[in-house]
N, C-alpha and C positions, 0 to 999 in steps of 0.2 A: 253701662248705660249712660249715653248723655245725660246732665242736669242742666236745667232751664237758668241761663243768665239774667240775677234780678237786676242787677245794677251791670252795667256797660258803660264805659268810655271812649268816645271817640276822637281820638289826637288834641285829647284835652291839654290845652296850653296856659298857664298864665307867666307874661311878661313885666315886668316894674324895672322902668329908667333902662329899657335897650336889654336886659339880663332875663334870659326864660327861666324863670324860677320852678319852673316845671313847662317839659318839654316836648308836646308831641306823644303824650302816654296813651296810648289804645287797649283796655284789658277786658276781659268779662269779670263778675265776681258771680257765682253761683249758688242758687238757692242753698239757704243754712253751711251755705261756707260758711270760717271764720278765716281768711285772709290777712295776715299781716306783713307789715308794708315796714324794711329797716332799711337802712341804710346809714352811712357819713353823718355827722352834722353838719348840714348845708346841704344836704341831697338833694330837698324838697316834699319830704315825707308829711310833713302837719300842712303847707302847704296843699298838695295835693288831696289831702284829706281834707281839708275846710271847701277845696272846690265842689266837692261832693255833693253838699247841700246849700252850697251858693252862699255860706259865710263871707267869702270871697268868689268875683266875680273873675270866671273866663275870657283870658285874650282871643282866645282862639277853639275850636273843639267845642263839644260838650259833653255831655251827661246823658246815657237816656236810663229812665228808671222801671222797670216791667214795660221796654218797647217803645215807652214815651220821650221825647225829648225833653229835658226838664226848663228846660224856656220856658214849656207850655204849660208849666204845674206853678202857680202860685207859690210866692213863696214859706209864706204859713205853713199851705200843704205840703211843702216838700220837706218843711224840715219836724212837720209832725210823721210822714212816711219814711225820713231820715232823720234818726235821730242821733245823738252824741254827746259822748261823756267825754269830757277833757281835761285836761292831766292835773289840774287843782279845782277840787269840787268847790263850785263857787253857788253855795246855797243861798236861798234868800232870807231874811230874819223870820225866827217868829219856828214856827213849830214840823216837823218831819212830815207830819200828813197834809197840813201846808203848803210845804214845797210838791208834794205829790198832787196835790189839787191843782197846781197849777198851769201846768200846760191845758189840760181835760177844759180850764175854764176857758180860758183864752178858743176856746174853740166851740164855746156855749153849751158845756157838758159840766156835768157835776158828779164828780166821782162818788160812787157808794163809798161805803165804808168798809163795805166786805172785801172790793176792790183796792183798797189799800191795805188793809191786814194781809193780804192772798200776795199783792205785792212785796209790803214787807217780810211776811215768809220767806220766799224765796232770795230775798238778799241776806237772812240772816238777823232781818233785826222785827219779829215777833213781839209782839205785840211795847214796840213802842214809839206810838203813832203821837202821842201827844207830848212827845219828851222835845223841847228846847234845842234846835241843830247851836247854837253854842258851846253846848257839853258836850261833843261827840270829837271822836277821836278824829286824827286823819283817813283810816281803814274806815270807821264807821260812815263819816260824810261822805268817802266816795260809795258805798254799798248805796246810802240813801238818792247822789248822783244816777248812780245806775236804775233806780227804781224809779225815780223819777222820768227819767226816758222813756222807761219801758212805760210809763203812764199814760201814755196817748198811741201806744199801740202799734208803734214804729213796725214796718217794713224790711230797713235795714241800720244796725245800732252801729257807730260811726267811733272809735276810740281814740283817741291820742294821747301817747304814753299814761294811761291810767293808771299804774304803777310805781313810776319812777318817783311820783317826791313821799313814797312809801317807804317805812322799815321791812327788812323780810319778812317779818312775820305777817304782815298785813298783808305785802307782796302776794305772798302764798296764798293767803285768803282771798283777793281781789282776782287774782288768775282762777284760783277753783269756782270761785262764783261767775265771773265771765263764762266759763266753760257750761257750767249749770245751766246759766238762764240759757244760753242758747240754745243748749237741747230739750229745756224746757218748753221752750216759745216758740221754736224751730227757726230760729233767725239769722238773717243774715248778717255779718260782722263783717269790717275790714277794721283794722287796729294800728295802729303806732307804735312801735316800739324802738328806742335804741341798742335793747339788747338782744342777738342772733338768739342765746340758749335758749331765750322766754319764747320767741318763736318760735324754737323748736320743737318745742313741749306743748306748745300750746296749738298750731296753726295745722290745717289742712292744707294749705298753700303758701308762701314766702314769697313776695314781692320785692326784690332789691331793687333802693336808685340811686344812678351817681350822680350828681351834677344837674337834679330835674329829670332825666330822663329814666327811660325801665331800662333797666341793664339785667335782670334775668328774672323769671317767676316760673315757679313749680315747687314739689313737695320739698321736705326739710330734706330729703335724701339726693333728691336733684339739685338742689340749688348749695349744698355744700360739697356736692362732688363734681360743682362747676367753679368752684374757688370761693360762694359765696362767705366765707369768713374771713377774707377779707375788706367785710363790709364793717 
């Protein structure tokens, strides 16, 4: 059975100084996929992922998000319906439930409290909502990162390598918890990754790119019996 594409790209281009740093990419991503996107350093992988939610602006192409062109969505709105965790959790001072308040606010909402507990549940860090993001490990701040997104109730959670400035064991932890909320939440995901294995294990679909552009996407099984490990 088809699944309905939430996020779609249309010959989404961005160019800086004559160079397409992403080039012409066209894909659907699919309701509660989790998509992840590896390739080279230099492909254009965070690149293309920041175009997502207009962190960075389109030379060319766009975006549409549930059918809409995202020109037409505000950008507030767009990056409360996309949201994204990025590869050093970059928390704000002052307390966990804090940082979790704060999208909700910016949007003239006040999160419960229930909704922060039920939050942190699910990343693993129960009941401690009032603990100090200065003590918290590397693996703990990005858990807190992820909850924070999921705090305004995102449409589709946007990642870029969220793992990599991780120990393994954290590694492990941030991958099983990614996997979690998703089919928790039923969300849609596209990810960043440098490394093919974590893809493999982890994704529904494998986006390769070289140079900016898509150079192949389909399952882990399809896209390593097209050479994809040589990405």
């Amino acid at each position: 059975m088809e699944t309905t594409a939430i996020l779609a790209t249309d010959h989404l281009t961005r160019e800086i100084g004559g160079v397409r740093i992403v080039d012409d990419v066209t894909i659907e991503v699919r309701a509660g996929e989790l998509l992840v996107v590896v390739g080279p350093s230099g492909a254009g992988k965070s690149s293309f992922l920041r175009l997502l939610n207009r962190l960075d602006e389109p030379t060319g192409g766009t975006m549409l998000l549930q059918g809409t062109d995202y020109h037409q969505i505000p950008p507030r709105d767009l990056r409360r319906r996309v949201g994204m965790v990025t590869q050093t959790a970059y928390l704000f001072p002052g307390t966990i439930a804090g940082n979790l308040r704060f999208g909700p606010q910016q949007q003239g909402i006040v999160l419960p409290q229930e909704t922060i507990d039920s939050l942190l549940t699910q990343v693993g860090l129960a009941g401690r909502a009032d603990e100090d993001v200065a003590h918290l490990s590397g693996g703990e701040a990005q858990r807190v990162s992820v909850a924070r997104a999921l705090a305004t109730t995102p449409e589709v959670l946007l990642l870029d390598e969220p793992t990599s400035a991780l120990d393994a064991e954290a590694k492990d932890g941030i991958e099983k918890l990614i996997l979690t909320v998703q089919k928790q939440n039923g969300l849609t995901c596209a990810m960043v990754s440098h490394d093919l294995a974590q893809a493999a294990r982890i994704a529904d679909r494998i986006m390769v790119m070289k140079n900016g552009r898509l150079d192949k996407i389909g399952t882990a099984t399809a896209v390593m019996n097209a050479g994809g490990n040589s990405c």
